[in-house]
Residue, then its C-alpha position, 0 to 999 in steps of 0.5 A: x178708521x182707528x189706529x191702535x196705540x203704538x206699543x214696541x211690544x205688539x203688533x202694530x196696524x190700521x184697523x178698518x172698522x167700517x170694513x171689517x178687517x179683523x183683528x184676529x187675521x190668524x183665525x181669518x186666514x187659518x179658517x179660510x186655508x181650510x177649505x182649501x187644497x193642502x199646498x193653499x193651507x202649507x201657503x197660510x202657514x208660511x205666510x203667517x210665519x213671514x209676516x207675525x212679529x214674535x215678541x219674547x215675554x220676557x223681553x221689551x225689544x221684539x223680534x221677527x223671523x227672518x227669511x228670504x220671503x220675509x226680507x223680499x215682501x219687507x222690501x217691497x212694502x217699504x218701496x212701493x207701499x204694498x206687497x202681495x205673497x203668493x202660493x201657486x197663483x193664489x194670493x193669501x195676504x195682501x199687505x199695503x203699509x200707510x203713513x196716517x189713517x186717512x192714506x190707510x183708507x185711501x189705500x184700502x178703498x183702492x183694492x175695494x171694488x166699485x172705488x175709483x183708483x188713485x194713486x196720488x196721497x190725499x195728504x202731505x207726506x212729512x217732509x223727512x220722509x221724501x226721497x232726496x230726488x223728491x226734495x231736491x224738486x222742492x228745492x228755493x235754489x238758494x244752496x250752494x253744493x259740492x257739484x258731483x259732475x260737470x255742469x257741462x250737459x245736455x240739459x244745460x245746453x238746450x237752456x242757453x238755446x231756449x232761454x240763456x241768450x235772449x234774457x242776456x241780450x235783454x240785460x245787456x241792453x237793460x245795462x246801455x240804457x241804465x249808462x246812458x243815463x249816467x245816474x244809473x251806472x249802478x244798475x247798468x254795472x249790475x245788468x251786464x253782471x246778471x247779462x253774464x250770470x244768466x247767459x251760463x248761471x250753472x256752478x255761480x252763485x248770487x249773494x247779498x253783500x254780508x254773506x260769510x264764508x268758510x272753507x267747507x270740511x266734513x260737511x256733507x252737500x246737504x248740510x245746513x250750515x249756521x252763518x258764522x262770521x270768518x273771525x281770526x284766530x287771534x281776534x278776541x270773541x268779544x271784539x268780533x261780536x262788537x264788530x257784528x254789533x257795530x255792522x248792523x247799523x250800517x247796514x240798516x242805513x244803507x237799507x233806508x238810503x235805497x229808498x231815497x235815491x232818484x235812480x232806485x225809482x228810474x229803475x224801479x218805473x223804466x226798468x224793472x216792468x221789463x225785465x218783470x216780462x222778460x222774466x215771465x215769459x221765461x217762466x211760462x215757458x219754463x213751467x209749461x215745458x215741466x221738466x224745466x222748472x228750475x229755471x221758472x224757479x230760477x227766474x221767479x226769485x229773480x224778480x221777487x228778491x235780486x231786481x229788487x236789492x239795492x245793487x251793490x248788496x248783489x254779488x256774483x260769484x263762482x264759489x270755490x269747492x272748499x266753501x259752503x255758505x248758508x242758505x241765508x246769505x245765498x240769493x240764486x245758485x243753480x246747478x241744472x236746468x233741466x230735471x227729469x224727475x219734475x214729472x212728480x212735482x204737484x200743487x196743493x196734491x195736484x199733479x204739475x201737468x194737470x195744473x198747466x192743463x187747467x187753463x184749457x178750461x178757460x180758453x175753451x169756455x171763452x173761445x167757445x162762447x164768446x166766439x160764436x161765429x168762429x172768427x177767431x178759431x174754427x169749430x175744429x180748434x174749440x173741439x179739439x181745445x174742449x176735448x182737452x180741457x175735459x183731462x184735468x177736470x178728469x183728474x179734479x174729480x177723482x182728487x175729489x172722490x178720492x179726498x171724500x171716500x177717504x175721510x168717510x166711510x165705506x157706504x159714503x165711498x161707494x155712494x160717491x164712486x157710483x155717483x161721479x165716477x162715470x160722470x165725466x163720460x155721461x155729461x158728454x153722452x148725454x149732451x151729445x144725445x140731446x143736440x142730435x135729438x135737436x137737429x133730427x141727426x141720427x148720427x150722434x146716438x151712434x156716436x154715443x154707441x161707439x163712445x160706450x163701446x170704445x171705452x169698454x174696449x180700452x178698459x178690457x184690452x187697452x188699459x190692462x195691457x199697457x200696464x202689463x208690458x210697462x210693468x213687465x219690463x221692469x219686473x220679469x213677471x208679475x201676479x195679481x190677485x185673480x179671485x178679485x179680478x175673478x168678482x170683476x169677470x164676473x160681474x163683467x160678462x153679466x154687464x156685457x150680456x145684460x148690455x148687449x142681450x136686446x142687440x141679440x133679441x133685436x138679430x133674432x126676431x127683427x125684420x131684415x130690411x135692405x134699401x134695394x137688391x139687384x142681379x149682377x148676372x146677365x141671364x138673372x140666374x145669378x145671386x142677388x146683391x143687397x146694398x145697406x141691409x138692416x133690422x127694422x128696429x124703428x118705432x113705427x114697428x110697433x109689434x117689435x120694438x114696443x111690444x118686445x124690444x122696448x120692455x126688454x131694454x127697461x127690464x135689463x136696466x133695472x137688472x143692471x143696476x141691481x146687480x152692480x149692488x150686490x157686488x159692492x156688498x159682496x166685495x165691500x161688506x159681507x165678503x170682503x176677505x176676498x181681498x185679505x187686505x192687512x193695512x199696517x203701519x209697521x215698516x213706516x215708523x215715527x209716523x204718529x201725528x195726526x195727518x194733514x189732509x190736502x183737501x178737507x171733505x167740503x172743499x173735495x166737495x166744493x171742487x167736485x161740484x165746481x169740476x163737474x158744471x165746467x165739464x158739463x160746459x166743456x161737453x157741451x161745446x165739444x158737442x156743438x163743434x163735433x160737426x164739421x168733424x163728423x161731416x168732414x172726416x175722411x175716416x168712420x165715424x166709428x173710429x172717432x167715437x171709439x178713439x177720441x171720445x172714448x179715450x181721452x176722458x180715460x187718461x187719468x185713468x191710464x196714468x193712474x194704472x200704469x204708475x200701479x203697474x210700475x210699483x209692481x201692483x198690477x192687482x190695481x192695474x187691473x182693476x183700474x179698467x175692469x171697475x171702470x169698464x163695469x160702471x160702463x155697462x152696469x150704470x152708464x148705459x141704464x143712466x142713459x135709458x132712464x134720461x130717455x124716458x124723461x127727456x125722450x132723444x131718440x136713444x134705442x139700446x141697439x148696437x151694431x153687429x160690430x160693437x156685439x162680436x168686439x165687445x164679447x170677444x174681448x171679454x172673453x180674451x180678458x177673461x182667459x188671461x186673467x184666469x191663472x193670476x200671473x202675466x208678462x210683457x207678452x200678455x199685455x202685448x197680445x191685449x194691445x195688439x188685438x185692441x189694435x186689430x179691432x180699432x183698424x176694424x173700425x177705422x175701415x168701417x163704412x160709416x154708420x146709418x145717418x152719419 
């Protein structure tokens, strides 16, 4: 990745030397129009008018033709960081901007077949660019505003239901104590202050003693206002600066007699370790709930700043609208507790709801091995905490793929997408395989069936139509590029077919074998009836299975594989105009620095490595508990196998494609589940054949008749749709609601053989 010089009097972009995104994309899109019908080449050239800066020769300012087309593909690039223009459903250029060349590509590689998509940066934004919603979730609550509403709001209200009234009564109670010991009346005035402030703490302000203030003017509420002391008019500026002066001393002393007082240490050794637990736990429940953040952060300056003043430095008060006062004389000031924009809030690039999933990992691993007569939880618990726990390394491993494939280049992508973008899945597959080989339970090979099944169905239906109706209600229609989601078709219905082609061999020359067939009729003139009919496809069958089936399994495994290479070096290298991706810096200005990487390549590497040995211990526990779950449910194991094992490792993946759906990117959407539902069939499932040639578990590439006609069928269904490049609410609904009509297929399924 290089960035060219920025010059005002050329065009600006990212070019992408690894994957050959031409400089010249005049000739690119004039030679690739020419084969096309005369309304694809009148598209290129409306296209090349609307997105060429034109600069006069005599001029040093450029100029750009405006149109209405121009305007709309400008704004949404500037929106949602990509746009994509379209002539009769057939995408001419697809323009996604980027602050820095590793987000360049980060983007590029996301409409690359074969690379994981992911939709969070893998650097930090520059702060003068985050929306003032953003900011404001970053805010140290220590500025005092000009409130545009009321504080009197739902949000408010439920903070004094969940947490106001019991950290009141708790300093209220703190307040007695501290009197009753008479030296500590300070500090008991100061609890039965705070009693009141954290009761209601909306529109009041904690401020240290030498805070300044003045009436507020034109400032607006976001200005940062320089502490000035409120000096008269008729007071000379030398008097007022010797006043400063002579201030300071005083103040010092009375910082160094804080230390020296016998009940700064009572409060400090009887008071503050309760009022640090009282606190915490308001900020564990605050910070687990989310959107309640404000007051984990109101409550965390708390301990570390006002419990730790002395008291008479802590002021609080109400301050009047026509005063601001700076940031540095103002402790606490908060004025909603509850945000609902905390949704984005991330740690070092990690989503808030990932990082508060993360202690699952933890409970999971020390229940499940420190427990191992489930005295304390019972195996249904530890499945269900293991299962969970397998969410947010998900999201750390495709953090981790994306950091990499960012900072490298397209071959080392690739290699890495193949490696572990399917590894979250096939940890569990295969530890499930080999308990079953272990215990002789036949049961688990056709629960990793269903697993694989069900992950194809959600990523073919499920995934691509929750995104449409989430994307369609909020953009009318929406347009993706169909000759890409063409490629993944394609490769989609040989995956399907070559997965699937020994099922079909095994229906063709197999042997029907029933348990026991009866006449129900008197005189035995009757039909008979066959109870638990199926295709003797056991080992013992030599001249079948060895001779045919066994071969078959081996051949389509090899040809799977190689055929999900070519297509990576057909969309990434030879033919990657497919996409037509121009990365350009143009819309985003001032964007020259170098960028700040969240996660360096090593330590990407470091937490991929780290985030795939817990999952492999996470897998193998929620193998081991999974039992009771499969002997005791009500349910086909069929269903359980295509619903919680197949979709809850897939979550990042149904966030990542709904937020691509809602910045009207359904293009990526789309492909979010076609890769993954490729990598399914064309490397899963020939990664599972080759672990049975070493580690022989009994895993035979034979599906039911309901996994066959499920899977073609919705291939088929995905395919029709996708075929004119343009969908609505309605198509996802029709993709959802077939999903749902085969899971309750599933759900009154009779439970496979050896379940």
């Amino acid at each position: 990745m290089s960035a060219e010089v920025i010059d005002p009097n050329r065009r600006r972009r990212y070019t992408h030397d690894t994957l050959d995104f031409p400089r010249d994309s005049d000739h690119r899109a004039e030679s690739h129009h020419r084969r096309g019908s005369l309304c694809d080449k009148h598209c290129a050239v409306n296209v090349h008018a609307e997105l060429t800066e034109t600069h006069s020769p005599t001029s040093s300012q450029h100029n750009t033709q405006i149109t209405p087309r121009y305007m709309a593909a400008r704004s949404s690039a500037l929106c949602h960081h990509s746009s994509e223009l379209i002539c009769e459903g057939s995408i001419t250029k697809t323009t996604i901007t980027a602050e820095n060349e590793v987000e360049a590509n980060k983007l590029s590689n996301n409409y690359r077949f074969g690379f994981k998509k992911w939709k969070s940066h893998v650097t930090e934004r520059p702060w003068e660019d985050r929306s003032e919603i953003v900011k404001e979730l970053y805010s140290e609550l220590n500025t005092i505003k000009t409130q545009a509403g009321s504080v009197l709001c739902f949000g408010n209200i439920i903070y004094v239901l969940l947490f106001g009234w019991w950290i009141s009564l708790a300093y209220v109670f703190v307040g007695s104590v501290m009197f009753i010991t008479i030296i500590g009346v300070p500090y008991g005035k100061l609890s039965w202050r705070l009693a009141g402030y954290f009761f209601w703490p909306f529109g009041k302000s904690i401020q240290k003693s030498g805070s300044h203030f003045r009436k507020h003017t034109r400032f607006s509420t976001c200005e940062a206002i320089p502490e000035v002391d409120e000096i008269k008019e008729t007071t000379p500026l030398v008097r007022g600066n010797q006043n400063l002066q002579e201030s300071q001393p005083s103040h010092r002393s009375h910082e160094v007699g804080y230390w020296c007082r016998v009940n700064t240490y009572l409060w400090l050794l009887l008071v503050y370790p309760f009022l640090v637990l009282v606190h915490g736990l308001a900020c564990f429940i605050s910070w687990v709930l989310v959107f309640t953040i404000p007051v984990c952060k109101m409550n965390a300056r708390t301990v570390r700043i006002i419990l730790l003043m002395p008291p008479e430095h802590v002021h609080v008060r109400k301050p009047k609208k026509t005063e601001v006062v700076s940031e540095s004389g103002v402790i606490l000031c908060c004025y909603h507790a509850f945000n609902s924009y905390y949704y984005k809030y991330a740690v070092d690039g990690i989503n808030v709801f990932a990082v508060n999933l993360l202690p699952l990992v933890i409970v999971s691993l020390v229940l499940g091995y420190a427990d191992g007569e489930n005295r304390y939880a019972s195996s249904t618990v530890k499945f269900a905490i293991s299962l969970c726990s397998i969410i947010p390394l998900s999201y750390y491993i495709g953090m981790a793929i994306a950091s990499i494939s960012a900072q490298s280049n397209f071959a080392v992508g690739a290699v890495m997408n193949a490696t572990f973008g399917s590894i979250t899945e096939l940890t569990f597959y295969i530890t499930a395989l080999i308990k079953g080989s272990r215990e002789g339970n036949k049961c688990y090979d056709e629960i990793v069936k269903s697993a694989l099944t069900g992950t194809l169905l959600g990523c073919v239906l499920f995934i691509p139509g929750v995104c449409m109706i989430i994307g369609g209600c909020k953009h009318q229609e929406q347009v993706f590029n169909s000759r890409s989601a063409g490629v993944s078709s394609t490769l989609l219905f040989i995956s399907v077919g070559g997965a699937f082609a020994p099922t079909l061999f095994s229906k063709a020359y197999g042997n029907l074998v029933c348990q026991g067939c009866t006449n129900v009729s008197e005189n035995g003139t009757g039909p008979f009836v066959c109870k638990d009919c199926h295709y003797d496809l056991s080992e013992n069958n030599y001249s079948l299975f060895h001779s045919h089936i066994e071969p078959l399994v081996y051949t389509v495994s090899v040809l799977l594989p190689a055929a999900y290479l070519v297509g990576l070096i057909f969309t990434l290298k030879t033919h990657s105009h497919i996409y037509d991706i121009h990365v350009s810096d143009c819309p985003v200005i001032g964007h020259h620095h170098s960028p700040v990487v969240l996660w360096s390549r090593w330590r990407a590497l470091i937490i991929l490595i780290v985030a795939t040995l817990l999952m492999s211990a996470c897998a193998d526990l929620a193998t081991e508990h999974i039992s009771p779950i499969l002997t005791n449910s009500k349910v086909s194991q069929y269903f359980i196998g295509v619903t919680l094992l197949a979709m809850v490792p897939e979550l990042p993946e149904i966030v990542n494609g709904i937020q691509f759906a809602l910045h009207n990117n359904l293009s990526l959407s789309i492909e979010v589940g076609s890769c993954m539902a490729v990598q399914v069939c064309m490397l899963q499932i020939p990664v599972l054949v080759l672990f049975n040639v070493f580690y022989p578990v009994g895993f035979i590439l034979i599906f039911s008749d309901l996994h066959l006609w499920a899977s073609m069928f919705s291939v088929i269904l995905m395919n029709y749709i996708f075929m004119d490049g343009k969908c609505d609410y309605f198509q996802g609904t029709a993709l959802v609601v077939v999903y749902l009509i085969l899971l309750a297929m599933y759900f009154f399924a009779p439970s496979p053989a050896g379940c």
